[in-house]
ChimeraX commands (.cxc) that place a marker at each C-alpha (Angstrom):
marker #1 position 14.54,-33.64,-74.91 radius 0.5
marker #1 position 15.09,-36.17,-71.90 radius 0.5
marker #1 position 14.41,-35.87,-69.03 radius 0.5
marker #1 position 18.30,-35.74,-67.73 radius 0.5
marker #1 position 19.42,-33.15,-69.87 radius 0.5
marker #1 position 16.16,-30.81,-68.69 radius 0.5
marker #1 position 17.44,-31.51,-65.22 radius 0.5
marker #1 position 21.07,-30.33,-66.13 radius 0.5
marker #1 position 20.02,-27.43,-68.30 radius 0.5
marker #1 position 17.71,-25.79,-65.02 radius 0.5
marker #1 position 20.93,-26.42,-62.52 radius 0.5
marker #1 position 23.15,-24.78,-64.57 radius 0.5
marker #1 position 20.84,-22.37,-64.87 radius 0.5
marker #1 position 20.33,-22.19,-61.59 radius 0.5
marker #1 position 24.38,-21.56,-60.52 radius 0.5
marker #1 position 24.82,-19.00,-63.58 radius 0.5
marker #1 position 21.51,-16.87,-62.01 radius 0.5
marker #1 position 23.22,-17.06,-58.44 radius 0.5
marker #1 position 27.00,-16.27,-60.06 radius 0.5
marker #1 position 25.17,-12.93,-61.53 radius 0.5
marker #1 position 23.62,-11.60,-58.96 radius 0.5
marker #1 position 24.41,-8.57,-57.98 radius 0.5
marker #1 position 24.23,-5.69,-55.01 radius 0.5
marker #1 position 21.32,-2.74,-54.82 radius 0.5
marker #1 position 22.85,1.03,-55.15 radius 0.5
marker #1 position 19.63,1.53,-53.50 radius 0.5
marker #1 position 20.93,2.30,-49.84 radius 0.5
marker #1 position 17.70,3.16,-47.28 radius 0.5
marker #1 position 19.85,4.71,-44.70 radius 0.5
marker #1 position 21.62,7.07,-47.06 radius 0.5
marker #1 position 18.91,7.60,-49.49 radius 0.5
marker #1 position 17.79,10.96,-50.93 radius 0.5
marker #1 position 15.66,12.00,-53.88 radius 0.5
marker #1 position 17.21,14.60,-56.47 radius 0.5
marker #1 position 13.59,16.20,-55.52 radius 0.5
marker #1 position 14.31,16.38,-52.03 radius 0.5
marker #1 position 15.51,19.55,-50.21 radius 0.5
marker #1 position 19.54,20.62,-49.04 radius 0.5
marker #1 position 18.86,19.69,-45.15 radius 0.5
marker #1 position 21.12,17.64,-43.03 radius 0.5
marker #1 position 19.89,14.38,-41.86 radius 0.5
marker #1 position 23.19,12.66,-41.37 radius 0.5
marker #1 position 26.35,12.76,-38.71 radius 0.5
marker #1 position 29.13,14.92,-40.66 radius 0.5
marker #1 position 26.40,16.86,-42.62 radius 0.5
marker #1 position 27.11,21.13,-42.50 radius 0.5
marker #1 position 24.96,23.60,-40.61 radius 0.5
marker #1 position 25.10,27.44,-41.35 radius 0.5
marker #1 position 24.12,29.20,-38.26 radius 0.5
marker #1 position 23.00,32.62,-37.45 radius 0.5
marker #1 position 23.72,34.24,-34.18 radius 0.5
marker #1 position 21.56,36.87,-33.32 radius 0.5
marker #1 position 21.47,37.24,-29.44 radius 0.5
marker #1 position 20.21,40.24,-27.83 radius 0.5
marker #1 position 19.45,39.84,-24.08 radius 0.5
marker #1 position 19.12,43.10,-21.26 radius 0.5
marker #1 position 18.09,42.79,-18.31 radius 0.5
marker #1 position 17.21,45.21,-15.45 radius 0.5
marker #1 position 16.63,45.20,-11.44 radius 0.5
marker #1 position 15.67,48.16,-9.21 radius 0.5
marker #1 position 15.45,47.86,-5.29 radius 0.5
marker #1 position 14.29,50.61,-3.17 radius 0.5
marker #1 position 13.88,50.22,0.77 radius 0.5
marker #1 position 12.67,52.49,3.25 radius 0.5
marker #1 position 12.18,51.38,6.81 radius 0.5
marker #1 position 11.08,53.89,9.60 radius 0.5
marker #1 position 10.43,53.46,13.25 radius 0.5
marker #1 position 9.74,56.25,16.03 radius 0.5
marker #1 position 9.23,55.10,19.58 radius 0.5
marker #1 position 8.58,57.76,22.46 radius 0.5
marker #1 position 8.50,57.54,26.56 radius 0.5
marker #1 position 7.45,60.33,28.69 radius 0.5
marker #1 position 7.47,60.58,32.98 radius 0.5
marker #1 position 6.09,63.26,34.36 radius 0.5
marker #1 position 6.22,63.72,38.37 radius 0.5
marker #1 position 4.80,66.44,40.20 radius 0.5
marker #1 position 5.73,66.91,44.03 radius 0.5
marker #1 position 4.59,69.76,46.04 radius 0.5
marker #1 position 7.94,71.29,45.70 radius 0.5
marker #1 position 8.62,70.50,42.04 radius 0.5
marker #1 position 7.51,69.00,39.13 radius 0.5
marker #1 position 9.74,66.36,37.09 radius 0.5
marker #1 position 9.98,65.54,33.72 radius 0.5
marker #1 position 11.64,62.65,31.78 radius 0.5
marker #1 position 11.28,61.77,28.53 radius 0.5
marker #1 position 12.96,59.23,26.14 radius 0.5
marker #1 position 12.29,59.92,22.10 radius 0.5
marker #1 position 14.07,57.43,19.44 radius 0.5
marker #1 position 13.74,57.09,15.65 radius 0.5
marker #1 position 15.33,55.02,13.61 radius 0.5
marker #1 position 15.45,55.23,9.59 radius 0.5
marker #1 position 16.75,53.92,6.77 radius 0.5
marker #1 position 16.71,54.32,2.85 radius 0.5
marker #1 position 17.99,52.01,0.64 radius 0.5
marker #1 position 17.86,51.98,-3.39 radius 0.5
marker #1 position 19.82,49.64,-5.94 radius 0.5
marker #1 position 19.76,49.20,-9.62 radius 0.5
marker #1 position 21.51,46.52,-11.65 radius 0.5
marker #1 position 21.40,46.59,-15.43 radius 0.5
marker #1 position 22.91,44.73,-17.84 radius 0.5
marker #1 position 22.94,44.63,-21.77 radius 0.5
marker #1 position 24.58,41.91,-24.26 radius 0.5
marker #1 position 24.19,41.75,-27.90 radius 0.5
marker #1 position 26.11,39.34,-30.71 radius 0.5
marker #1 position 25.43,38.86,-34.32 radius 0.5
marker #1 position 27.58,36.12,-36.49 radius 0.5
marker #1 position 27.22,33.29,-38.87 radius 0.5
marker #1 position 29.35,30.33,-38.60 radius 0.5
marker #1 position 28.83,26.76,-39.81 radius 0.5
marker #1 position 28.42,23.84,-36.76 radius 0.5
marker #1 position 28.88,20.17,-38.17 radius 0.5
marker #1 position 25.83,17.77,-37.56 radius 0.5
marker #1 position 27.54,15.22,-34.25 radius 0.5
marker #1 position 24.38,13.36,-33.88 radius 0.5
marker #1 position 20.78,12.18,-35.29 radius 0.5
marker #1 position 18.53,11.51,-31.96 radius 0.5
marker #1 position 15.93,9.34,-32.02 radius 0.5
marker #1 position 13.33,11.20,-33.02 radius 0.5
marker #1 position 15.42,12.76,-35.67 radius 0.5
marker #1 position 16.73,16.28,-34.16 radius 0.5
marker #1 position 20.25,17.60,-34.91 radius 0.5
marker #1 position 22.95,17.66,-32.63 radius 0.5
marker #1 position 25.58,20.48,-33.69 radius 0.5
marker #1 position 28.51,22.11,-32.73 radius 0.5
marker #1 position 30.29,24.49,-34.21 radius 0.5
marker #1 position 33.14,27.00,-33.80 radius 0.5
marker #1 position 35.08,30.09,-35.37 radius 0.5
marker #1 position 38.25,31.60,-34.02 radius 0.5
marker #1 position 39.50,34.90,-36.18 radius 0.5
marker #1 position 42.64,36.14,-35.38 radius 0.5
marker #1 position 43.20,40.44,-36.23 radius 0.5
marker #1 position 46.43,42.53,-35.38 radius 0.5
marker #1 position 47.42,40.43,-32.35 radius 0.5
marker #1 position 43.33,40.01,-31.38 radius 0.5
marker #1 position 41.55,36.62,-30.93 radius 0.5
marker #1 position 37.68,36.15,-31.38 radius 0.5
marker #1 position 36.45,32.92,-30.70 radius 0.5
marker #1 position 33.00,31.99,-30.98 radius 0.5
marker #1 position 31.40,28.70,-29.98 radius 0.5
marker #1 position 27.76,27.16,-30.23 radius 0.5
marker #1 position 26.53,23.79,-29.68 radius 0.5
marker #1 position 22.76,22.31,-29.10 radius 0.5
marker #1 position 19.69,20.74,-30.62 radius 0.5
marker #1 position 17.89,21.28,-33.69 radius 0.5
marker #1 position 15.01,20.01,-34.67 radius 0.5
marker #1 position 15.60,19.33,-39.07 radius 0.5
marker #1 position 12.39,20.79,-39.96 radius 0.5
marker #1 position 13.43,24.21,-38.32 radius 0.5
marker #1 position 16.64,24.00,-41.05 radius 0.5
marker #1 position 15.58,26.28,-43.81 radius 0.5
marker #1 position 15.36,25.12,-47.51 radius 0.5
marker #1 position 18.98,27.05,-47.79 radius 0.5
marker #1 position 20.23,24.76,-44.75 radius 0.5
marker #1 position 20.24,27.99,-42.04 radius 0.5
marker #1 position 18.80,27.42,-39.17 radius 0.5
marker #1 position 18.86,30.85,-36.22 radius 0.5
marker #1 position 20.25,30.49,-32.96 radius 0.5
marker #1 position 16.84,31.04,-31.61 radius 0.5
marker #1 position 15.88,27.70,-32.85 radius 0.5
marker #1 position 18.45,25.88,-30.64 radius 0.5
marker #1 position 17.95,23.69,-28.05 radius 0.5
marker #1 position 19.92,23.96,-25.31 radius 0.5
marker #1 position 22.16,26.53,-27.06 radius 0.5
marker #1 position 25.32,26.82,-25.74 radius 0.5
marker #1 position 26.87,29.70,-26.90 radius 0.5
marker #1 position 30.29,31.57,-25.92 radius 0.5
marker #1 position 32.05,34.55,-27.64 radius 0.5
marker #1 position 35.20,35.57,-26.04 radius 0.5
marker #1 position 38.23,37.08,-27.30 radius 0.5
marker #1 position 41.72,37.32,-26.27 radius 0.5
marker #1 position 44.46,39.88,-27.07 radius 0.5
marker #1 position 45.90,43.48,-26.50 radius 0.5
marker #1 position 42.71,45.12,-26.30 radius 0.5
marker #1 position 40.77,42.24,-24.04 radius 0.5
marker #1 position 43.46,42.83,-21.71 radius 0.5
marker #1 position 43.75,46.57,-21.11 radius 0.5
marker #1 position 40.07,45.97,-20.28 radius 0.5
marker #1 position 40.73,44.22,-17.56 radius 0.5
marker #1 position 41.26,45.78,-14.02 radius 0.5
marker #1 position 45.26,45.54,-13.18 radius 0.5
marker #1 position 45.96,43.17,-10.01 radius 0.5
marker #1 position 46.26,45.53,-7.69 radius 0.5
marker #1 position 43.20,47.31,-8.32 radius 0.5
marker #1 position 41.08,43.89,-8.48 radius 0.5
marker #1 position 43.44,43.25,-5.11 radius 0.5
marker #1 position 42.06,46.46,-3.48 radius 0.5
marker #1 position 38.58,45.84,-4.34 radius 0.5
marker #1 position 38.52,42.95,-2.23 radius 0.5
marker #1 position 38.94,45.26,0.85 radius 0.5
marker #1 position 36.21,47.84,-0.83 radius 0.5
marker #1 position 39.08,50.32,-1.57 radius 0.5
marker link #1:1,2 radius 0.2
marker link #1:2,3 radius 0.2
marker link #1:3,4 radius 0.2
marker link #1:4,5 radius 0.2
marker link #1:5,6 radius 0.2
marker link #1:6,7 radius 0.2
marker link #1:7,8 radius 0.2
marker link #1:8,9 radius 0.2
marker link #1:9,10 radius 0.2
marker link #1:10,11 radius 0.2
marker link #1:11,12 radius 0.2
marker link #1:12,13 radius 0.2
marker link #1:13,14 radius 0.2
marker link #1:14,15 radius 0.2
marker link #1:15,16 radius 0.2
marker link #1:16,17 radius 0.2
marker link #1:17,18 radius 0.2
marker link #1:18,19 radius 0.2
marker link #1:19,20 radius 0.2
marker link #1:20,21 radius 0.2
marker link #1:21,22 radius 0.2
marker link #1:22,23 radius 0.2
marker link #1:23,24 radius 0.2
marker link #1:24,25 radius 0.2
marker link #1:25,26 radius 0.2
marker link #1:26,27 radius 0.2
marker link #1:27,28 radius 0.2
marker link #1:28,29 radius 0.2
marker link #1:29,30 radius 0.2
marker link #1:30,31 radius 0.2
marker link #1:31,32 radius 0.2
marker link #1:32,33 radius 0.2
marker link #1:33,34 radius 0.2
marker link #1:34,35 radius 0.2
marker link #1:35,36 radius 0.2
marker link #1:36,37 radius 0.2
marker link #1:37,38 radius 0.2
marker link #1:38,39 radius 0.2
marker link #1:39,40 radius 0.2
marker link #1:40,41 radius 0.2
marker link #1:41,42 radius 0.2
marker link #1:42,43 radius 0.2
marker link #1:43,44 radius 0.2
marker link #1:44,45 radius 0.2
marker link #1:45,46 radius 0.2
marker link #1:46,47 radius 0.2
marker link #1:47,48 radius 0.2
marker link #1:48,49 radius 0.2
marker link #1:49,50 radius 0.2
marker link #1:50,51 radius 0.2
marker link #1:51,52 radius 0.2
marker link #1:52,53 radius 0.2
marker link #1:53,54 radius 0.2
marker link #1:54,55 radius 0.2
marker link #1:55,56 radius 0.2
marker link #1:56,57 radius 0.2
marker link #1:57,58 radius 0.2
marker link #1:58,59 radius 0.2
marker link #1:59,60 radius 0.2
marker link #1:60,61 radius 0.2
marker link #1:61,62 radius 0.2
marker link #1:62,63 radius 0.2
marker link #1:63,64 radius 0.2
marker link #1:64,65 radius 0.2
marker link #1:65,66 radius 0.2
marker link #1:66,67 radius 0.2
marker link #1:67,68 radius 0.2
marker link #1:68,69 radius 0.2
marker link #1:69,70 radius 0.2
marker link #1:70,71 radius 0.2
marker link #1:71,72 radius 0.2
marker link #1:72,73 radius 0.2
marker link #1:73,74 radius 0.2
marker link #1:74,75 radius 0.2
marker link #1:75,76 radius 0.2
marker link #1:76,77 radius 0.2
marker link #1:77,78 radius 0.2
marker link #1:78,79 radius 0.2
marker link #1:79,80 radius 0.2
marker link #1:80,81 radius 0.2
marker link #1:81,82 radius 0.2
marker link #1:82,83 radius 0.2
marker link #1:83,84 radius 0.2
marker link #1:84,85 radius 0.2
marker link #1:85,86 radius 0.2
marker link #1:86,87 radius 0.2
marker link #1:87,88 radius 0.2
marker link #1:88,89 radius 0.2
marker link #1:89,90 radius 0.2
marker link #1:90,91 radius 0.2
marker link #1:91,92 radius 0.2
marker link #1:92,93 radius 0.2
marker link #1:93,94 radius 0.2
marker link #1:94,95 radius 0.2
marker link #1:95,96 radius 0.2
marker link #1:96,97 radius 0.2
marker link #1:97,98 radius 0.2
marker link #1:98,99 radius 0.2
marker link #1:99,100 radius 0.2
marker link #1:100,101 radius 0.2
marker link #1:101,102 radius 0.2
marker link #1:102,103 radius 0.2
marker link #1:103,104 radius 0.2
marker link #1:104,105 radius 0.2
marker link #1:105,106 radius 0.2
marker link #1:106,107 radius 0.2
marker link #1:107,108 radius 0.2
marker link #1:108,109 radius 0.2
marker link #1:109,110 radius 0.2
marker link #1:110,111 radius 0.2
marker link #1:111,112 radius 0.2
marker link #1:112,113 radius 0.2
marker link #1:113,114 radius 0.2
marker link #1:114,115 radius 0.2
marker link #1:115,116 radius 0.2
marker link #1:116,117 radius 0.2
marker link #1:117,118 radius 0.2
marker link #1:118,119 radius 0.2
marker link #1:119,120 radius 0.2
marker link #1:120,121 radius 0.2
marker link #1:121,122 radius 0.2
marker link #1:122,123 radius 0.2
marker link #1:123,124 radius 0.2
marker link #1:124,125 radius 0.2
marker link #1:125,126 radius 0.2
marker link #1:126,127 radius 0.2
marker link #1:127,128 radius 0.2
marker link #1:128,129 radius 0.2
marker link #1:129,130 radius 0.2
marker link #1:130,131 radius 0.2
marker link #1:131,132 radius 0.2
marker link #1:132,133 radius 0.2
marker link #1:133,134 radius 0.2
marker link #1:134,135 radius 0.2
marker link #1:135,136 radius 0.2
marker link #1:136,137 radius 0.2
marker link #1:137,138 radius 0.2
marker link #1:138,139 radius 0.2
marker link #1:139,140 radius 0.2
marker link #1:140,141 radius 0.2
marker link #1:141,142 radius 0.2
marker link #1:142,143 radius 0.2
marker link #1:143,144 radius 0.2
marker link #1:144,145 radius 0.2
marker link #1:145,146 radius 0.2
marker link #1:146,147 radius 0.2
marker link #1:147,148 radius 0.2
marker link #1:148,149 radius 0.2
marker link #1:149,150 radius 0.2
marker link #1:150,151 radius 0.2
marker link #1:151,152 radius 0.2
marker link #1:152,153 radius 0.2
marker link #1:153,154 radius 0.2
marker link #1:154,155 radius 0.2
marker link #1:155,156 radius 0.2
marker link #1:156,157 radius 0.2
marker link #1:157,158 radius 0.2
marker link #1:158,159 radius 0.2
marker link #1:159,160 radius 0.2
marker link #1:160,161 radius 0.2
marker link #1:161,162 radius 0.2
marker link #1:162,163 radius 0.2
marker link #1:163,164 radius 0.2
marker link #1:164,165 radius 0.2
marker link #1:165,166 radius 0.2
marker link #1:166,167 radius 0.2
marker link #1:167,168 radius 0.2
marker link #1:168,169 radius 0.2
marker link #1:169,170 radius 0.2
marker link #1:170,171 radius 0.2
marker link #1:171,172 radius 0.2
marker link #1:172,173 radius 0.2
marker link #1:173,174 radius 0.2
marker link #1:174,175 radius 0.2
marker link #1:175,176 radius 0.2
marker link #1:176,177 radius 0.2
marker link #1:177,178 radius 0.2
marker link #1:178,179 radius 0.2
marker link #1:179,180 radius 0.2
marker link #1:180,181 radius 0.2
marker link #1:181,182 radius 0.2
marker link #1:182,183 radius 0.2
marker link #1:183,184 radius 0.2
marker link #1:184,185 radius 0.2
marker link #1:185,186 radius 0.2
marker link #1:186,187 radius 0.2
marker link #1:187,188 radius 0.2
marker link #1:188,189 radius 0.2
marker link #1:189,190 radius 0.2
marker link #1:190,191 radius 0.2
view
């Protein structure tokens, strides 16, 4: 073979093995072994979390303060014998006690809204159920760090960073608990 016709052969070569060339499936951002476990690593991915909040709190005050203070004048004469005196006393009792209990228990799913740095969750989440003219609405957003995710892609409230978490409801029976106007109007002169 001459030399010219070795020279063609390898550039055509050449262009067909660029023309074929293709694009990797293999993606290192997205990537996940069939071996590897259900967690979320990615914006979008699903959360299920479980509420279990149970918080009570208590404060007792009790005051006393006493004070007795006394003067006496006595002045004798040959013809009679004064007497003054001046007795006070001052007390006062005081006692207080606050307490306060709150307990919720749910399981909603928050939706992964960011990957920080170092590779902790950001989630948010809510769930709004609507009964016989009722509204529950529960919220819940924070951190998560993905190794406190379980193998079954739960992760509990208590793991949360900077949990935000509101339940509140709305409805026939949320408003019969609240005080009427007037009576929240006379409270504010201690009535």
């Amino acid at each position: 073979m001459t030399t010219r016709k070795t020279i063609a052969l390898g550039i055509a070569l050449a262009t067909l093995l660029q023309a074929a060339q293709g694009t990797s499936l293999y993606d290192p951002k997205t990537f996940q072994p069939q071996t590897s476990d259900l967690r979320p690593r990615r914006i979008g991915s699903l959360v299920t979390v479980l509420v279990y909040e149970s918080a009570s709190a208590s404060s007792t005050a009790n005051t006393s303060a006493s004070r007795d203070a006394g003067i006496g004048l006595s002045v004798q004469t040959p013809s009679h014998d004064h007497q003054a005196a001046i007795d006070a006393s001052n007390r006062m009792d005081g006692r207080g006690k606050t307490e306060r209990q709150g307990k919720v228990l749910a399981q909603l799913t928050a939706v992964v809204t960011g990957v920080t740095a170092e590779g902790d969750l950001r989630i948010a989440g809510e769930q709004v159920l609507d009964i016989n003219n009722e509204r529950q609405q529960i919220r819940i957003e924070g951190t998560v760090r993905a190794q406190d995710v379980s193998d079954l892609n739960v992760v509990l409230s208590t793991r949360i960073a900077n949990a935000r978490i509101s339940y509140s409801g709305q409805g026939d029976l949320a408003d019969r608990q609240r005080p009427s106007w007037w009576q929240r109007f006379a409270s504010l002169f201690g009535i």
